[in-house]
C-alpha positions in Angstrom: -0.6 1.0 0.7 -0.5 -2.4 2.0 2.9 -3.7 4.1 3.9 -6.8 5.3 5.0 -7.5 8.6 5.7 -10.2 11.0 3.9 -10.8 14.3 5.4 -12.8 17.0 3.3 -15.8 18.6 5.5 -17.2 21.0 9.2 -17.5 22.4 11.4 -14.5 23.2 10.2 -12.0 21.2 6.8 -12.9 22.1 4.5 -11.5 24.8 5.1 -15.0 26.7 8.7 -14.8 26.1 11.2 -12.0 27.6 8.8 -9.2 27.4 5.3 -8.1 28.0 4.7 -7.4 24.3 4.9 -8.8 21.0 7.3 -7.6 18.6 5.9 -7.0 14.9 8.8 -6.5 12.1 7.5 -4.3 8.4 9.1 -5.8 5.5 9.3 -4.6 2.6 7.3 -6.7 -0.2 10.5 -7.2 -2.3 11.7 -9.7 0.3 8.3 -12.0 0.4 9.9 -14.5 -1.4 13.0 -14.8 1.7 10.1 -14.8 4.4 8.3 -17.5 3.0 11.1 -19.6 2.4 11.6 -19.1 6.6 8.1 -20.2 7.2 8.5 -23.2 5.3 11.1 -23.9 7.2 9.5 -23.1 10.3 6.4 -25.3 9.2 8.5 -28.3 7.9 10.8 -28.4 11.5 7.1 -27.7 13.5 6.2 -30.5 11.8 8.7 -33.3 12.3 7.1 -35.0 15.2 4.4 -36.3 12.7 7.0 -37.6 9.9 6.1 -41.4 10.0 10.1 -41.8 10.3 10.3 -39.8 13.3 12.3 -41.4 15.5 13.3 -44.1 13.6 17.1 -44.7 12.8 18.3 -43.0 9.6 15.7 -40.5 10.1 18.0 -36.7 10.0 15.3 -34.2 12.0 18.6 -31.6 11.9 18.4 -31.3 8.5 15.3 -29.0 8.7 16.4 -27.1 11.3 19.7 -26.5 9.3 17.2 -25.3 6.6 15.5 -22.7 9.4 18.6 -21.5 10.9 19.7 -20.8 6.8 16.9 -19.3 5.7 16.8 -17.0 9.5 20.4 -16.3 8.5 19.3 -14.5 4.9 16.4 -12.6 7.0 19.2 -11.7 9.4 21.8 -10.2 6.5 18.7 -8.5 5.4 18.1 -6.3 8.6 14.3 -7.8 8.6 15.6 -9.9 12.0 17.4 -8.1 13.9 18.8 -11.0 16.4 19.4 -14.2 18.0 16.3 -13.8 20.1 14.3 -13.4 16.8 15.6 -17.2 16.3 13.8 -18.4 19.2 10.6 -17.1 17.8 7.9 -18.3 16.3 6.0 -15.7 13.6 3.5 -15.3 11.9 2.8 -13.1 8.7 0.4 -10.7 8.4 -0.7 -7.2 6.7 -0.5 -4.1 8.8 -3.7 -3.3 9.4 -4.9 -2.2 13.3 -8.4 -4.5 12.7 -6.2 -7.3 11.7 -3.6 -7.2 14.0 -6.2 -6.4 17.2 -5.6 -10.0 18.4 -2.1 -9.7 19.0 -1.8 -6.8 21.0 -0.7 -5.7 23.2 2.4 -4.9 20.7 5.1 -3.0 19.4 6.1 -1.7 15.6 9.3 -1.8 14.2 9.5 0.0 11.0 13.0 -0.5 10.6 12.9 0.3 6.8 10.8 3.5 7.2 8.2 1.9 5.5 4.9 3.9 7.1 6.8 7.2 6.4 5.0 9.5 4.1 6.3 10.2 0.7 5.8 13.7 -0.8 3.3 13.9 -3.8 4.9 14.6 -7.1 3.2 16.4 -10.0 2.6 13.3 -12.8 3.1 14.4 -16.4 0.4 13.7 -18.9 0.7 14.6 -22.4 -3.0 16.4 -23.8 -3.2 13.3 -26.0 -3.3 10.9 -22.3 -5.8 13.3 -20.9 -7.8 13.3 -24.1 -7.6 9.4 -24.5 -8.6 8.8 -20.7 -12.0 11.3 -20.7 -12.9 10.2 -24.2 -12.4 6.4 -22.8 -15.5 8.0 -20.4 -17.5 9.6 -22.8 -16.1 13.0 -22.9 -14.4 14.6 -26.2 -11.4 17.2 -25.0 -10.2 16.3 -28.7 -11.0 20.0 -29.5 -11.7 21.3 -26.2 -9.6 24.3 -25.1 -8.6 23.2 -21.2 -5.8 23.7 -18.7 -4.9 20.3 -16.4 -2.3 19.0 -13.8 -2.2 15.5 -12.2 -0.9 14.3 -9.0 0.6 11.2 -8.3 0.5 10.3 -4.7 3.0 7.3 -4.2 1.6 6.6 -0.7 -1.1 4.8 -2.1 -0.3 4.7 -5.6 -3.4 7.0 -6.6 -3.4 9.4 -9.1 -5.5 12.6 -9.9 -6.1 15.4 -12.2 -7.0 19.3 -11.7 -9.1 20.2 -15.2 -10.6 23.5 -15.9 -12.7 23.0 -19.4 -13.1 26.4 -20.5 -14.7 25.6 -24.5 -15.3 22.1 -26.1 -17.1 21.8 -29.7 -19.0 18.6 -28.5 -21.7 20.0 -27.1 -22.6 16.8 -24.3 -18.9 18.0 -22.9 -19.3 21.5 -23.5 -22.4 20.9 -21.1 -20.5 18.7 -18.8 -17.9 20.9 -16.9 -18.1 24.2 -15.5 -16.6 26.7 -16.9 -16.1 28.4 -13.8 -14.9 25.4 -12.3 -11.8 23.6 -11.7 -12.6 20.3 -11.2 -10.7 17.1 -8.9 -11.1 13.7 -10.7 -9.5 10.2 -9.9 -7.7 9.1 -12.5 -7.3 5.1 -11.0 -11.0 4.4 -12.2 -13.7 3.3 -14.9 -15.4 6.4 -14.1 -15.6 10.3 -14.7 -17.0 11.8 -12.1 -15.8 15.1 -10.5 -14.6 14.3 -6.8 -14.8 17.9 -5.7 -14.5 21.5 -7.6 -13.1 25.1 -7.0 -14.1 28.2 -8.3 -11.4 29.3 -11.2 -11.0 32.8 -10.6 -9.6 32.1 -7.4 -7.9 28.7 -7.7 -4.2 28.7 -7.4 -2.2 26.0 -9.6 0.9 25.8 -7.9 1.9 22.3 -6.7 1.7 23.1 -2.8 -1.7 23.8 -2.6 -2.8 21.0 -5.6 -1.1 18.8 -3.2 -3.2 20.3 -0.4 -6.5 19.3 -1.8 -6.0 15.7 -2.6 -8.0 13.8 -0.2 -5.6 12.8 3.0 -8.0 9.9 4.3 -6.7 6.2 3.2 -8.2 4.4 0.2 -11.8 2.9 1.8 -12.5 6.2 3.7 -12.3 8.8 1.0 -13.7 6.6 -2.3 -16.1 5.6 -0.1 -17.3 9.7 0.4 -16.6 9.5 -3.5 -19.1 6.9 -4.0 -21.7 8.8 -1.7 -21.3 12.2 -4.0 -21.8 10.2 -7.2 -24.9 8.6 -6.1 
């Protein structure tokens, strides 16, 4: 899950300015289009001193600091600033990510719209047909195949997955390709059919707590990168 946020680089919010830190803000993504209207007009005022009319008479430098203090105002009404102290701030935008963001620490995170909070799982609903549709998209025909399924969405970082236990298929290439015995993780978000990781059936327990349990908890890169090294 990628989240926006903004990194002070100098003035009062900044490590240079009233504290020893800087401050970083997460926004949410639907309000990209209000943050970089304010860093236009942050670049536009920055950038006044190099207007060939600078200076000159007739030449209205207010104007685009009218434009900043607007476009601050509609951040402000939208709790992503928080203050007047914000205003005497310059930002910068980035993605919160710790390698990205190692040059501006020392920081600290406001998450003022509870944006790194975890979001349960939810059990997805897939009609046979779907499941059918994506394994036979991967070479595999459930068309006839007796089997019992449940996917999980996880809305952290939009993935989806399916439990699958084929217990009889009349193609024989499937019939050969999952374990009876076997109930089997795949990830749904991908070109490819290959089992992630597999329980024995007798035991396997198909309530949603402990489907939820086995999904991988790593992020995206860490865990499809263990994906790719089983599949190798």
């Amino acid at each position: 899950m990628s989240v926006l946020c903004l990194v002070s680089t100098s003035g009062d919010m900044s490590s240079r300015g009233m504290g020893t830190e800087n401050t970083i803000y997460l926004v949410p993504y639907k309000y990209k289009k209000q943050v970089d209207n304010f860093f236009k007009a942050q670049c536009d005022w920055d950038l006044i001193i190099y207007d060939e009319r600078f200076g000159k008479k007739g030449f209205d430098s207010q104007k685009h600091l009218r434009k900043l203090n607007d476009t601050f105002n509609i951040l402000e009404d939208l709790k992503v600033f928080t203050s007047k102290y914000d205003f005497r701030t310059s930002w910068t935008m980035r993605f919160f990510d710790k390698d990205e963001l190692k040059q501006f620490e020392p920081y600290i995170v406001y998450d003022n719209f509870n944006l790194l909070k975890k979001k349960d799982m939810k059990l997805k609903k897939l009609t046979k047909k779907t499941v059918c549709n994506w394994f036979g998209d991967r070479g595999y025909d459930l068309n006839s195949a007796k089997f019992t399924y449940k996917a999980i969405h996880d809305p952290n970082y939009n993935n989806d997955w399916i439990f699958i236990n084929v217990m009889k298929a009349n193609n024989y290439y499937t019939d050969e390709s999952f374990d009876k015995k076997e109930v089997e993780l795949f990830y749904l978000n991908t070109d490819i059919a290959e089992p992630y990781d597999a329980w024995k059936k007798k035991s396997f327990k198909w309530d949603k707590k402990n489907l939820v349990n086995l999904i991988p908890k790593e992020d995206n890169d860490k865990w499809y990168e263990k994906f790719n090294k089983l599949n190798d």
